[in-house]
C-alpha positions in Angstrom: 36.2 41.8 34.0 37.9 38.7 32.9 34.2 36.5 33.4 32.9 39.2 31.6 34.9 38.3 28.2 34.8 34.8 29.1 31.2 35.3 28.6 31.4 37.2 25.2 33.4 34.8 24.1 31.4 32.0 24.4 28.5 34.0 23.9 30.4 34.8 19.8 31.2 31.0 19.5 27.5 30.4 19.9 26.2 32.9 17.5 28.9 32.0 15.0 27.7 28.1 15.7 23.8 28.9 15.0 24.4 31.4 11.9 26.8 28.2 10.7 24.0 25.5 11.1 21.6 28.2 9.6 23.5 28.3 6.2 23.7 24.8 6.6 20.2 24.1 6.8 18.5 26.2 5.2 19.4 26.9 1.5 18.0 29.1 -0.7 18.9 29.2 -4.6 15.4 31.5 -5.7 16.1 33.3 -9.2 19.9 32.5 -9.9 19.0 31.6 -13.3 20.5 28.2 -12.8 19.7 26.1 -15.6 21.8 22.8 -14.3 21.7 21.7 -10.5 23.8 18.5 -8.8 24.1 17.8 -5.2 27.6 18.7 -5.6 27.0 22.4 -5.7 25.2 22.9 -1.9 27.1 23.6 1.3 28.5 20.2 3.2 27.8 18.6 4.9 24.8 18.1 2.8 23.4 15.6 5.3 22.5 18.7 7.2 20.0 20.4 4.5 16.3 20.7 5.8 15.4 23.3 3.2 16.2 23.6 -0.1 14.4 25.9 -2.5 15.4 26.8 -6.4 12.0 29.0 -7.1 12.5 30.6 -10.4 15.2 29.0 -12.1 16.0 27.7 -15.9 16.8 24.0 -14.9 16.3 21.5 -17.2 16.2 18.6 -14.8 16.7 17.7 -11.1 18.5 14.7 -9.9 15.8 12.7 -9.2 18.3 10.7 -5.9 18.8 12.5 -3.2 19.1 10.0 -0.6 22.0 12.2 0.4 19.9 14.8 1.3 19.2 12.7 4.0 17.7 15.5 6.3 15.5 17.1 3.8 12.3 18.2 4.6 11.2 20.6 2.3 11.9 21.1 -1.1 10.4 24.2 -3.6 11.4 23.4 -7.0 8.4 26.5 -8.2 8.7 28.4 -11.4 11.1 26.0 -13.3 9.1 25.6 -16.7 11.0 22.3 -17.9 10.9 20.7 -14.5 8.6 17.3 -15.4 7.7 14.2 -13.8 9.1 11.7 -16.1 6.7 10.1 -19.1 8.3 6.6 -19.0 6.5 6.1 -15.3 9.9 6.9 -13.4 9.7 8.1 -9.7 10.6 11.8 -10.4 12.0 11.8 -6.6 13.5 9.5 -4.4 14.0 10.4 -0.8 12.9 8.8 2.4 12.9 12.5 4.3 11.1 14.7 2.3 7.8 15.7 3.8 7.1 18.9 1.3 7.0 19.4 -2.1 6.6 22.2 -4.1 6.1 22.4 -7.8 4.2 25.3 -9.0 4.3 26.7 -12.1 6.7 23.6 -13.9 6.1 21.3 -16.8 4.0 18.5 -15.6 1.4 17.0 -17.7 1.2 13.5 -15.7 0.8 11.8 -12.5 1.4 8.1 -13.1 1.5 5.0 -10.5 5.4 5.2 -10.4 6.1 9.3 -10.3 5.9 9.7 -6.3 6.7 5.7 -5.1 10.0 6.9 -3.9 8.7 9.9 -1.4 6.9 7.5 1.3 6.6 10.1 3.8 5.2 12.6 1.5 2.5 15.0 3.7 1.7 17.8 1.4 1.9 18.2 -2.3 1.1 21.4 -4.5 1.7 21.1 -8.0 -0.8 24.2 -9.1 -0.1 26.0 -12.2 0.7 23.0 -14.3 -0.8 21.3 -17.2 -1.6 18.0 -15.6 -4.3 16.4 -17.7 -3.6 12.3 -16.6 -3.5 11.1 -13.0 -3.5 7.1 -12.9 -6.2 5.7 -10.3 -2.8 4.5 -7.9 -0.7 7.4 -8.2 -0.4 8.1 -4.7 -0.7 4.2 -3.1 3.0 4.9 -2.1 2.4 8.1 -0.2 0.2 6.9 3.5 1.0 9.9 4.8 -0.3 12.6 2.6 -2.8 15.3 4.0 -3.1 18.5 1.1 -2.8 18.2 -2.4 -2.9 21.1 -4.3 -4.1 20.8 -8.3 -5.3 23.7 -9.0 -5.4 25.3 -12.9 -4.1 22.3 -14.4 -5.8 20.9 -17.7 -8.2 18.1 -15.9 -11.1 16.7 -17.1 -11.5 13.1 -15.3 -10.2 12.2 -12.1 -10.3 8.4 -10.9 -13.0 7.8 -8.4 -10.8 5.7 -6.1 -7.8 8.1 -6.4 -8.0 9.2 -2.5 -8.7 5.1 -1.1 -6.0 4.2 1.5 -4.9 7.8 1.7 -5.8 7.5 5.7 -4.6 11.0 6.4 -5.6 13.1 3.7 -7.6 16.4 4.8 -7.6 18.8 2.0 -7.6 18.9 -1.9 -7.9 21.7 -4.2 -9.0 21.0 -7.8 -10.1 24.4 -8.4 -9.7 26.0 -11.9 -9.6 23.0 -14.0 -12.4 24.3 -15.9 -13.6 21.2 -17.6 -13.4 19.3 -14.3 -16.8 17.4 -13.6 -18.4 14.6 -12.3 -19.6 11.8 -14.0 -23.2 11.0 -14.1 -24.6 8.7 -11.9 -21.4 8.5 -10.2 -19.8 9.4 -6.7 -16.9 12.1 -7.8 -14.1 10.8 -5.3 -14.6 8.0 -2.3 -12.3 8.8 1.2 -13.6 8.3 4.8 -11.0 10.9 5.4 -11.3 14.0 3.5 -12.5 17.0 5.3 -11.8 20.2 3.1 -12.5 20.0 -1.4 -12.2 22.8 -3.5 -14.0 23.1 -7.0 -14.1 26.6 -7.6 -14.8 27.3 -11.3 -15.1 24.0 -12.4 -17.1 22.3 -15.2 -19.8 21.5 -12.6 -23.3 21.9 -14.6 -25.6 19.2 -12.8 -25.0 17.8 -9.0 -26.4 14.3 -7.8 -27.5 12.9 -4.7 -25.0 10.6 -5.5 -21.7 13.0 -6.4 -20.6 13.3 -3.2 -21.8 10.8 -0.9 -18.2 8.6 -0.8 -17.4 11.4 1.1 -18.3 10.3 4.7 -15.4 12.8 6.7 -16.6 15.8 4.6 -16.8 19.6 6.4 -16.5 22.0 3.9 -17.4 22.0 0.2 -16.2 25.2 -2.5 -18.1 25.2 -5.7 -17.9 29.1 -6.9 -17.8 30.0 -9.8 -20.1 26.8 -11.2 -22.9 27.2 -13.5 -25.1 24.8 -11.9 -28.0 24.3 -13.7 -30.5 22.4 -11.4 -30.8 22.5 -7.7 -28.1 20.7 -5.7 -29.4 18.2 -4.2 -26.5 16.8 -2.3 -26.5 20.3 0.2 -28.4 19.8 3.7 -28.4 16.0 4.2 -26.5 14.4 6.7 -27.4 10.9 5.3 -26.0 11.6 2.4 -22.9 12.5 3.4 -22.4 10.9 7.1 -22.0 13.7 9.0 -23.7 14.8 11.9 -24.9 18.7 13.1 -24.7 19.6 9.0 -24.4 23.5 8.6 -24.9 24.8 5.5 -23.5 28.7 4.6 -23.7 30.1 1.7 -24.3 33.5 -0.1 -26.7 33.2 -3.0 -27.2 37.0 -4.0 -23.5 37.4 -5.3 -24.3 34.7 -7.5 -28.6 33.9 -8.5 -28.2 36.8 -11.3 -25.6 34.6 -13.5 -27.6 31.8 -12.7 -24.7 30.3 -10.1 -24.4 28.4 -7.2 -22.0 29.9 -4.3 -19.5 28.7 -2.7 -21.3 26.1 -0.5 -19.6 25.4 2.8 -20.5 22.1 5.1 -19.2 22.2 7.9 -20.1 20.7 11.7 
């Protein structure tokens, strides 16, 4: 009887010590109406935090140091409509833990050399729902380690050809609904050796070229619903043009021949 309570003892310290580090390390602030945040208002040890998310919130700013956040892998800063990455070219973040971020639905309009220099092991990015209309050609040179970038319905019209070069790891990016997003003629649209997976669902995309995506040596799978294009692809079936082996292409041309579109076009191995 005695080993018996000896054992739900021990068993309550351990339940007490896992809910503890699960407070700890996971904090979740969604739709407080918060319109001011510091570091001083988590849980200590702060050095603990993995998660933090303030989803749908009034804050004005975030304190753009959070070196003492030194655990911190992900952080969700969604649905905060004066959240912006500053305009004088300052890093909006600066931590050397943080692996996710998520900005949905906030006030960003630009992407310059300097906004993301001080999150160098940066993986995946989603800034959707923005008005982004700028990115500078080196806005990501300080992030090696990035694989997914999310853009989606932001206010693009241009991207830098060279925007993805030394991005090693990169695998997928989504520039679907910027709707006057297009290439440039006689032009390749991006150039990675890396990139496997691009969305440009309902995009500006009238006219394709041999040339649009043939920087694009890694690539498996290519969206382009919801694009009027005007004049036959002629980038789809060849694996010279686009360095892959085994090409495969799917796609489903009666949803779309009557309003004189191209489907969603998938290459894949």
């Amino acid at each position: 009887m005695f080993s018996i309570l000896i054992m739900i003892g021990i068993l309550s310290i351990c339940i007490g010590s896992i809910a503890r580090d699960e407070n700890i390390t996971f904090v979740d602030y969604c739709f407080r109406n918060l319109l001011s945040f510091t570091i001083t208002d988590l849980p200590h040890p702060v050095s603990e935090i993995i998660y933090l998310s303030l989803r749908g919130n009034n804050l004005q700013r975030f304190p753009n140091n959070i070196l003492k956040l030194s655990s911190l892998e992900r952080l969700i800063l969604s649905e905060n409509p004066q959240i912006t990455f500053p305009l004088d070219g300052s890093p909006f973040l600066i931590s050397r833990s943080l692996i996710d971020l998520d900005c949905e639905c906030c006030g960003i309009k630009a992407i310059t050399t300097r906004s993301l220099r001080g999150l160098p092991h940066l993986e995946t990015l989603r800034l959707p729902n923005n008005t982004i209309q700028i990115i500078e050609k080196r806005a990501f040179r300080h992030n090696p380690n990035i694989r997914m970038l999310d853009l989606r319905q932001n206010k693009l019209t241009s991207l830098p050809m060279t925007i993805l070069i030394g991005l090693h790891k990169m695998k997928k990016l989504d520039l679907s609904e910027n709707r006057d997003l297009a290439p440039q003629k006689d032009q390749p649209f991006l150039v990675s050796n890396s990139l496997e997976i691009l969305k440009c669902n309902n995009c500006g995309f009238s006219t394709a070229q041999e040339v649009t995506f043939s920087k694009l040596a890694n690539l498996k799978k290519l969206h382009l619903a919801g694009n009027s294009l005007l004049m036959t692809p002629c980038f789809l079936p060849f694996p010279t043009v686009l360095g892959v082996h085994l090409m495969k292409v799917i796609t489903d041309c009666q949803r779309y021949l009557e309003n004189n579109c191209y489907p969603i076009v998938i290459i894949q191995n």
